[in-house]
N, C-alpha and C positions, 0 to 999 in steps of 0.2 A: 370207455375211453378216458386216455386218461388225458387232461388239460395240463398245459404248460404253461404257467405265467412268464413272459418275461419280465426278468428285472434288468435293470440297466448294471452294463458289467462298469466295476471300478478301474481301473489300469492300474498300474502297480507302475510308480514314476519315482526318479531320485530328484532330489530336490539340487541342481546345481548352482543355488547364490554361493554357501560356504567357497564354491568352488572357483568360482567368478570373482569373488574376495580377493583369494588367494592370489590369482592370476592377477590382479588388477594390482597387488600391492608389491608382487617381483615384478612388474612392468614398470612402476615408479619406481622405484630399486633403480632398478638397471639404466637405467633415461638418468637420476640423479648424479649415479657414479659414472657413468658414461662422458657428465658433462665435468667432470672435475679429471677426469683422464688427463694426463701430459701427452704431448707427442711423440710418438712409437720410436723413436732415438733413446740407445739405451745407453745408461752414462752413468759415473759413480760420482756423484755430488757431494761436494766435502760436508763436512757434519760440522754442526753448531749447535751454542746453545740457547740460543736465540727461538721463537717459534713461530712455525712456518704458518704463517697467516696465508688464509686463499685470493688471491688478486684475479679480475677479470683481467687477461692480458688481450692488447689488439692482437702482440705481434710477440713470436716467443723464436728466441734467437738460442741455438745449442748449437755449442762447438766440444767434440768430443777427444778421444786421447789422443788420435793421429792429426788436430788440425783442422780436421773439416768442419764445416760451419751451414747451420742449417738455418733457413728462415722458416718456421712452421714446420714441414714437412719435402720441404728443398731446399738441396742443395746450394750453395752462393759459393763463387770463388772470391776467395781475400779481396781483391782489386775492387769488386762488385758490392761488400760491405758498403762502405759508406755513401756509394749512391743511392743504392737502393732504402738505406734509412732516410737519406735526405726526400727521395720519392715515399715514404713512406710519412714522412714529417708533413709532406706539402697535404696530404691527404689524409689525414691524423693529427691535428693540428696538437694535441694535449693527449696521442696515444699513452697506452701502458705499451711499457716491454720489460719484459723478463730474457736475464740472462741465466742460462742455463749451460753452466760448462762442468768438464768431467773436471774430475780432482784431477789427474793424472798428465794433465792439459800444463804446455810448460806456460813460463809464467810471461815469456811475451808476448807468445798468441793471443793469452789472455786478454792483455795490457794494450795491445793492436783494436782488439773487439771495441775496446770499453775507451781508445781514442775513437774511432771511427764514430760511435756511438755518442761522444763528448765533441765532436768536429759534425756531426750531422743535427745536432740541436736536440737530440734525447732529452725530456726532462723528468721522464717517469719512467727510472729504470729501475729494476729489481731484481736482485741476485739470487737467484734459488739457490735451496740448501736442503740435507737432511738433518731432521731430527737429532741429537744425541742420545 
């Protein structure tokens, strides 16, 4: 007869840090860029040559080529600008805001934002732009 020793079987395993790496450093990726994202308002911003430094904004104001005027991610009617800054001022005392208007935007729509915004006590306003 014959005798079997056992031996202890090895398992045959992949090693997943490299993988876990990888994973952990497109997670930060996306988490970084994700926070430097604009608001999904798609707009053609006049170009300069000036450069475009990143501001923490509270509050990001886009008005685009037909007029409309978004606070964040809604919608404002004209009328509703500058209360809603001045309610924005009482509760932001030294907020950021960035204006974000399309190029294409006429220029007294403009000119209406950036009184409302000068009649509501803005003192930290900043005009987006692109690149040249």
């Amino acid at each position: 007869m014959r005798s079997f020793s056992r031996k202890t079987a090895q398992t045959a395993g992949v090693d997943i840090t490299p993988l876990l790496d990888v994973v952990f450093q497109l997670l930060l990726f996306f988490i970084l860029t994700s926070a430097l994202v604009q608001p999904g308002i798609e707009l053609d911003l006049p170009e300069s040559n000036q450069s475009n430094e990143i501001i923490e904004a509270d509050l990001v104001i886009s008005a685009d080529k037909d007029g409309r005027v978004f606070f964040n991610d809604r919608m404002v009617r004209h009328e509703e600008i500058e209360p809603s800054l001045r309610f924005f001022i009482a509760q932001n005392n030294n907020g950021t805001v960035i204006l974000r208007a399309d190029s294409a935007l006429p220029y007294g729509s403009f000119f209406s934002i950036l009184d409302a915004s000068r009649n509501a006590g803005i003192k930290n306003l900043h005009l987006a732009h692109e690149e040249k």
